[in-house]
C-alpha atoms as a printed R data frame, in Angstrom:
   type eleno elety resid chain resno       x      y       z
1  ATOM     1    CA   UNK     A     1 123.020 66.795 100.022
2  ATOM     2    CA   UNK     A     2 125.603 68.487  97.639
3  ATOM     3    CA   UNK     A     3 127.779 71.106  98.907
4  ATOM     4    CA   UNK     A     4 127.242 74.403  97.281
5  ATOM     5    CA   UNK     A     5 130.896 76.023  96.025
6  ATOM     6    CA   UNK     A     6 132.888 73.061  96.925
7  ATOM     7    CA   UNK     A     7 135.076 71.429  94.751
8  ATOM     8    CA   UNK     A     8 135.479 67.821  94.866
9  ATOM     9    CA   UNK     A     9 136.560 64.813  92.922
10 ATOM    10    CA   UNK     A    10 134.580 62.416  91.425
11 ATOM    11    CA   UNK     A    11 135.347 58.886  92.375
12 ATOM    12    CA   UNK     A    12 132.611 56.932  91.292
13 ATOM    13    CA   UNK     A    13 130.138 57.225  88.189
14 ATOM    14    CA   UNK     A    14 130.580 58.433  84.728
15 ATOM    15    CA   UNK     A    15 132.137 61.528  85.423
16 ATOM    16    CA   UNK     A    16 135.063 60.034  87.565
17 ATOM    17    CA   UNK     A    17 138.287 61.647  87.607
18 ATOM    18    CA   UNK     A    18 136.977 65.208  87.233
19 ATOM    19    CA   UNK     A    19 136.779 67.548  89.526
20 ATOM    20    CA   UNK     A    20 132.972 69.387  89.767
21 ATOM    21    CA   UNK     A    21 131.679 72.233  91.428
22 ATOM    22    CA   UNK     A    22 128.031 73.313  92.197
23 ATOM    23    CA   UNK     A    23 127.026 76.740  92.620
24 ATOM    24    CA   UNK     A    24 123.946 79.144  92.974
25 ATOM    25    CA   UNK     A    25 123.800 81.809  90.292
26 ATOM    26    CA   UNK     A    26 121.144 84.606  89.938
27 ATOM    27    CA   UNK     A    27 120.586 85.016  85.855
28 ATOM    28    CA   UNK     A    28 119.474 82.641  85.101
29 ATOM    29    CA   UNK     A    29 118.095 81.425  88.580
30 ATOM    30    CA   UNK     A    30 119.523 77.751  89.164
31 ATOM    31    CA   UNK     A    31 122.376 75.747  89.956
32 ATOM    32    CA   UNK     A    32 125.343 75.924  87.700
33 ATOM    33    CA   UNK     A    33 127.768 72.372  87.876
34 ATOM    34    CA   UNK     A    34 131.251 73.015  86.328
35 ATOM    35    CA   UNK     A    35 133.759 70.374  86.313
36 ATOM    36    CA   UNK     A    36 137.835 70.742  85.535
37 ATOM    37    CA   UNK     A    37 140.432 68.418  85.129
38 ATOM    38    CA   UNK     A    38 142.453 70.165  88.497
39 ATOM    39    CA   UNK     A    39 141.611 70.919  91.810
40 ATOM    40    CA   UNK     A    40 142.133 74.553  91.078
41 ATOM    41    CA   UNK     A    41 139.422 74.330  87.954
42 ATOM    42    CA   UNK     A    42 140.880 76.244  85.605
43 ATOM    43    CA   UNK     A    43 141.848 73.128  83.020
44 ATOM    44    CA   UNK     A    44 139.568 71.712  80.621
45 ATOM    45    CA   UNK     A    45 136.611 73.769  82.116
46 ATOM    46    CA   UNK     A    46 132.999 72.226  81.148
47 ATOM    47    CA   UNK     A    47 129.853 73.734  82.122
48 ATOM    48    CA   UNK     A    48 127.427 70.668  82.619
49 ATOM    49    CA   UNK     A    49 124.330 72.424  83.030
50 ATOM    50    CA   UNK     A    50 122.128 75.169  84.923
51 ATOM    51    CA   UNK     A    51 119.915 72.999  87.468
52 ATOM    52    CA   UNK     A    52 116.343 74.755  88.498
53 ATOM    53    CA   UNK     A    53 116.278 73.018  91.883
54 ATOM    54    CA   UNK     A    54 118.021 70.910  94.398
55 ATOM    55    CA   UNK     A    55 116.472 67.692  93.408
56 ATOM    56    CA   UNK     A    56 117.301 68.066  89.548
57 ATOM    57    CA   UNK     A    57 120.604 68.827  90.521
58 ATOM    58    CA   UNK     A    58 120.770 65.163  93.123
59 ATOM    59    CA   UNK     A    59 119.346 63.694  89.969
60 ATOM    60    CA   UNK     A    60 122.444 64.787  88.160
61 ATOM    61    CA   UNK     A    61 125.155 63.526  90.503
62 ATOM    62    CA   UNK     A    62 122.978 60.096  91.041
63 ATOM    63    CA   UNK     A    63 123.761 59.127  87.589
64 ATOM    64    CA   UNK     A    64 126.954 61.252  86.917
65 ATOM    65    CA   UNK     A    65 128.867 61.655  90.027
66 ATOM    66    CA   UNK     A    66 127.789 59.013  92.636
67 ATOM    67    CA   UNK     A    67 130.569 58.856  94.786
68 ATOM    68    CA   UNK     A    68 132.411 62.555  95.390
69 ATOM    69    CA   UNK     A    69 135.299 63.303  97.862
70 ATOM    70    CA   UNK     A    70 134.190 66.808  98.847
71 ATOM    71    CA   UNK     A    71 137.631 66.708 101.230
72 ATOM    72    CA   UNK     A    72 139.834 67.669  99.345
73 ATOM    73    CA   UNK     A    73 143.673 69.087 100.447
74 ATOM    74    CA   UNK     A    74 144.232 72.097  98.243
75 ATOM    75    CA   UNK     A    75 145.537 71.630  94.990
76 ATOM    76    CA   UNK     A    76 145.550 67.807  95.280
C-alpha cells in the first residue's frame, strides 16, 4: 500500500530519482501525487495527477514508481 503524506524517493521505474508524495485532498475528491527534485519538495514541483481511488493510484506507482524508499532521513 502507498503511504499517504510521505515523501519518498523513487528508486526504481520511470520516475526514479524524484522524490513523490501522495496525498488525500477534498476538491476535487481524490488522491493528489506531487513529485520534487528534493526531499523537502519545494524544487521542480510537478503535479502528476488527481487519483479517484486507491487502486488507480497503485496503478500509477506500478508503472511509474515501482520501487520507493518511503525511509527517508530528513532532507537526504
Amino acid at each position: 500500500m502507498i503511504p499517504l503524506c510521505r515523501i519518498g524517493k523513487v528508486k526504481q521505474g520511470p520516475l526514479i530519482g524524484w522524490y513523490i508524495q501522495a496525498q488525500e485532498i477534498e476538491m476535487p475528491k481524490g488522491i493528489l501525487v506531487s513529485r520534487a527534485r528534493n526531499a523537502t519538495m519545494d524544487q521542480t514541483l510537478v503535479l502528476d495527477g488527481i487519483f479517484p481511488n486507491i487502486e488507480k493510484l497503485e496503478a500509477f506507482f506500478a508503472a511509474n514508481a515501482s520501487v520507493v524508499d518511503w525511509d527517508l532521513e530528513k532532507g537526504e
